[in-house]
Each structure stands twice: as C-alpha cells, then as structure tokens.
N, C-alpha and C positions, 0 to 999 in steps of 0.2 A: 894729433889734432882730431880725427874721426872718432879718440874715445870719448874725450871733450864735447864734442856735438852728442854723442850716445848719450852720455850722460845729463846733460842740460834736456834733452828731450826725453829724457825719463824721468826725470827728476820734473818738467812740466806736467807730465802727464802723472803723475802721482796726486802732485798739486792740485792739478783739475779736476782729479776723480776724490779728494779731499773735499772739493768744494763743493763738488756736487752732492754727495752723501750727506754734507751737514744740510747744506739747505736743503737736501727731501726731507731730511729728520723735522727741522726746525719748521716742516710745513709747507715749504714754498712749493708743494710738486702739491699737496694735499691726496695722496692716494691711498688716504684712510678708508675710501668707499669701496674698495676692491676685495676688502674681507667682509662686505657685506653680500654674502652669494644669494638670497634674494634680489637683491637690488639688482645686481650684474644681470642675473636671468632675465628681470623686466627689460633692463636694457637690451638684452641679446635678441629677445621676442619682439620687442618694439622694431629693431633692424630689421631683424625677418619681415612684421606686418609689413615694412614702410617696402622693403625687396619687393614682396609679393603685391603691395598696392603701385607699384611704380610698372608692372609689367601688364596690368590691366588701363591705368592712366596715362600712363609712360613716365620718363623717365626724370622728367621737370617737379613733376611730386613727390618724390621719393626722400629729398630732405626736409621738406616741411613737413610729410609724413611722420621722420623722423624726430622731429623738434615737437612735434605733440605726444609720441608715445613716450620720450626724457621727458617732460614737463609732467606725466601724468605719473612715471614713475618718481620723478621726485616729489609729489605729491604725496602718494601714498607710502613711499617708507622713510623720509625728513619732512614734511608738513612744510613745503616751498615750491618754489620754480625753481 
C-alpha cells in the first residue's frame, strides 16, 4: 500500500514538473529577458538607487522608486513600459 501512494506521488510530481517546463517553453513564465545582462544590470542599479533613496526618504519610497528606474529601463533597451 505505501508503494502505491510512493508511486502515484511521483508519478504527480513528474506530471507537475512536466507541466511546468512546457508552459515556461511555450512563454507563460516569459523569462526571455534574463539573458538580456544589460537589461538585468539596469534592473539591479535601479534596486540599489531606489535602496539607497529609500534610506534618505525612508522607506515608503523605496517602491515607487523602484517602478520608475523598471519603466526607465524598459524604456531604453524594449522602447515600452
């Protein structure tokens, strides 16, 4: 009986990490932008400004900060928000 439950829950979890590989393929994750290592850097820099403007403003600014250094990075290397 215990191999039966082993089995049916590996045999899910096969399943599930089946499904999830196809839909990252097929796009649903979209983490085509992570080999863009420019892109990542503006993003990393942007965290840092908004860190570093969040310790001077405090700490209520720190993700709006955040949402205009992404906006400005995606700006300059996709031409969007």
């Amino acid at each position: 009986m215990k191999t039966t439950h082993t089995s049916l829950f590996i045999a899910a979890g096969i399943l599930a990490g089946s499904l999830f590989v196809s839909s990252a393929q097929a796009g649903g994750l979209g983490l085509d932008w992570l080999s863009n290592k420019p892109y990542v850097e503006c993003l990393k820099q942007a965290r840092m400004l908004a860190d570093v403007s969040s310790i001077m403003k405090g700490p209520v600014y720190r993700e709006a900060s955040y949402e205009r250094g992404r906006h400005q990075c995606n700006q300059r290397y996709y031409g969007h928000e």
